[in-house]
C-alpha positions, 0 to 999 in steps of 0.5 A, a space after each residue: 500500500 502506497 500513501 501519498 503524502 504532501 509537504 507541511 508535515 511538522 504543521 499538521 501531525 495529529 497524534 491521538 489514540 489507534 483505532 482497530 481502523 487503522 490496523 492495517 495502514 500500521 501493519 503495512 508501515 512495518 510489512 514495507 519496512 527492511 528492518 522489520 522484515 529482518 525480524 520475520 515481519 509480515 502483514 498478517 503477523 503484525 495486523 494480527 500483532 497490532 489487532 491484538 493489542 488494540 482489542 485489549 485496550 493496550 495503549 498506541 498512538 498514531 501520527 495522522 498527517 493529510 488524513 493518512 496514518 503516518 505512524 505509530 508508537 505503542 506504550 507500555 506501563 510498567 512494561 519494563 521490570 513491572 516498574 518502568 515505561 516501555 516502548 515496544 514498538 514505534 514505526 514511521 511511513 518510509 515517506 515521511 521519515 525525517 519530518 518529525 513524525 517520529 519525535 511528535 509520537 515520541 513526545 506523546 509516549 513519553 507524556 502518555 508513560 510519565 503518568 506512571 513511572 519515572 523512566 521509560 525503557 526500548 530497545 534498538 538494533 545494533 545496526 540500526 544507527 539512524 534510530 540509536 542517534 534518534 534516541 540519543 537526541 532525545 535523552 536515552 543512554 545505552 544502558 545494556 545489549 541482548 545479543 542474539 536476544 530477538 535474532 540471530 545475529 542482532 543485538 538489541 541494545 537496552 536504552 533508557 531515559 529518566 524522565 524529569 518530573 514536574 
């Protein structure tokens, strides 16, 4: 599935709560990207990944851009060591990478997760060095790696941030 996205981007990223309607558009972000294919993604394992969370009332947001899902980012409390934030997943439309769809979904998990807990954890592969500098910019330290922990091969690398509070 192709979107078409048009310019302006930064101006006109709605985050808000995902629908079971926008399931598929978000099965489709990671079927169409080469990292997760890495990791045996397809459409129907993540429609069926995401559908399942969405039914259970797990919290994700979507980035909606020119009335298109742009992306998503799923938020888990408690999700790390039953104490912290966890961010199992955050995905982006290759289309739109760059135009600061990533940091405003960011920026929504990370007010969304503060509400319980003072730090958030996620992991990144090792060779995803774009997603690492992504994280550094925004605070997170490495603080560990699971080698072969997801697949063979890969290192996950354990980032954390302490959040501040108000």
């Amino acid at each position: 599935m192709r979107v078409a996205y048009n310019g302006g981007m930064k101006e006109s990223i709605l985050i808000r709560p995902m629908k079971s309607a926008d399931v598929e558009a978000c099965a489709h972000i990671m079927d169409e990207n080469p990292l997760w294919r890495r990791y045996g993604v397809t459409f129907e394992n993540a429609r069926q990944r995401l559908a399942r969370a969405v039914a259970a009332k797990e919290m994700l947001f979507v980035a909606e851009a020119a009335g298109r899902v742009a992306g998503f980012v799923w938020c888990v409390e408690g999700g790390a060591f039953a104490r912290s934030g966890y961010i199992p997943l955050i995905g982006v439309h290759p289309e739109v990478t760059g135009q600061g769809v990533g940091g405003k979904l960011m920026d929504r998990a990370e007010a969304f997760l503060a509400r319980s807990s003072s730090d958030i954890f996620l992991t990144v592969s090792d060779f995803n060095d774009s997603a690492q500098r992504f994280y550094r910019r925004r605070g997170y330290r490495q603080t560990g790696a699971l080698p072969d922990y997801v697949v063979s091969g890969v290192t996950e690398l354990i980032f954390w941030k302490r959040l501040e509070r108000e």
